[in-house]
N, C-alpha and C positions, 0 to 999 in steps of 0.2 A: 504494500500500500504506500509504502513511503516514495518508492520509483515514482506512482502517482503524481502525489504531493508535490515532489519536485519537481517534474516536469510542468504540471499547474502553474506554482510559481514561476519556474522559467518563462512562462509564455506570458503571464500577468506585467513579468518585468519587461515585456516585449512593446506594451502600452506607451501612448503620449508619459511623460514625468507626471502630468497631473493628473494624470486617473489613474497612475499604480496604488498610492495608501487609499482608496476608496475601492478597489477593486481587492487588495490584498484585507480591508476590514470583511469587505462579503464574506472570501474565502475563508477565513482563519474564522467567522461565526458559525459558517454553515462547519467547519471540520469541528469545531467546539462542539457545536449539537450534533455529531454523527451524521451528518447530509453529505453521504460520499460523492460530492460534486468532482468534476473531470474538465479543467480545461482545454478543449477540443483545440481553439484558434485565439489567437492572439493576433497582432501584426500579421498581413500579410504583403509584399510585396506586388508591384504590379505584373511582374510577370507570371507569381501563382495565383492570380487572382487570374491572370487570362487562362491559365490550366485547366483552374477550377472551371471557369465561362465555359469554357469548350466542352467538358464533356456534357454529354445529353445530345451536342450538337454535331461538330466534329468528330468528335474521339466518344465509340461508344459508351453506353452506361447510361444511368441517370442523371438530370440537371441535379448540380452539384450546387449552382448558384443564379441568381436572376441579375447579380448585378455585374458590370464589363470593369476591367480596369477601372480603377479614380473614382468608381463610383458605386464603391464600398467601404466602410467607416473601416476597416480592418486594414485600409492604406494607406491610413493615416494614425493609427492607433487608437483607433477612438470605437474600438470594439471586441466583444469575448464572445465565442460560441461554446457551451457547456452542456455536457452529458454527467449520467448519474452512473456511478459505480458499485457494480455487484461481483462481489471478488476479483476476477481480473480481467471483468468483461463488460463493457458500456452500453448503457441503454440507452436510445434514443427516444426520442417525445412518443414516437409509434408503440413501442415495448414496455415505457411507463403509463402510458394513458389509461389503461383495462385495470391497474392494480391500482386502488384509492391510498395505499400507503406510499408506494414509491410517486403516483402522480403528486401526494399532499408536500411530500418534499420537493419536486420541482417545482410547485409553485411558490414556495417557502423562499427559492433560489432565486426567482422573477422575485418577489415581493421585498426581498434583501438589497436585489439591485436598483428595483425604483425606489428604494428608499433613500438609495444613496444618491439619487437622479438620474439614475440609468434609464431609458426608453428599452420595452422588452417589446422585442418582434413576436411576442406569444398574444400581443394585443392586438396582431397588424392585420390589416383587412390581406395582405401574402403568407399571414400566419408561419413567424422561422421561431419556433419556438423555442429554440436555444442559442438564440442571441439575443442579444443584449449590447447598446451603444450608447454612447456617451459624446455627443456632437460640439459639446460647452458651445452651444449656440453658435456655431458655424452651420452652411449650408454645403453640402458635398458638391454641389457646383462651382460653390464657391473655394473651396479646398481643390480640387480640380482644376481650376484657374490657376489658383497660385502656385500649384506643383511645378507651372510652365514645363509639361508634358511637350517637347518636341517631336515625338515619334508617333508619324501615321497610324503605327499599329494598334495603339491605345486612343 
């Protein structure tokens, strides 16, 4: 479990500076109260952000995500995607939704992070129920501007 833990926090320190202690209070209440949360994503760059884009489209599989390069909070660090851990194996929103204990602690995890002024995609008319973003009032268009993105491909 502590491989967990650590990799969690690693990805947590992967966040803007200003929502690492707001992100690492979530974490450290929910492992106080046994909510064996899992940080899936942290940061991601824009090149795996086009990876992720692709499959479902390009590259078989399922859509892995709705947003293209720049214009996802995860490429600028202003986002967490989190799953629920049972022994050494992750449940996602599909696997917890049927059992009222593990769903009651997923939303325990959503209600942790809008408390701390997190926006939970569990609200979202796209419904990503294991994320969670933290914009500090920026607009992603507008974070996409200032990136000054030169390359067509993004």
């Amino acid at each position: 479990m502590s491989k967990f833990l650590d990799v969690s926090m690693q990805r947590i320190n992967t966040l803007n500076t200003k929502l690492i202690p707001s992100a690492t209070r979530v974490f450290e209440r929910c492992t106080k109260e046994k909510i064996p949360v899992y940080i899936v994503w942290g940061s991601r760059t824009f090149e795996q952000q086009d990876l992720l884009f692709r499959f479902g489209r390009t590259i078989p599989g399922p859509i892995q995500t709705l947003h293209r390069p720049g214009f996802s909070a995860h490429n600028y660090g202003l986002a967490l995607d989190f799953c629920l851990l049972y022994g050494n194996s992750v449940m996602s929103w599909e696997e917890v939704y049927p059992r009222d204990y593990w769903r009651n602690k997923w939303l325990r995890v959503v209600r942790y992070f809008e408390e701390e002024g997190w926006e939970a995609g569990w609200r979202w008319p796209s419904f990503e129920p294991g994320h969670v973003e933290n914009l500090m009032g920026n607009k992603l268009i507008n974070l996409y501007e200032q990136a000054n993105i030169g390359n067509d491909r993004f």
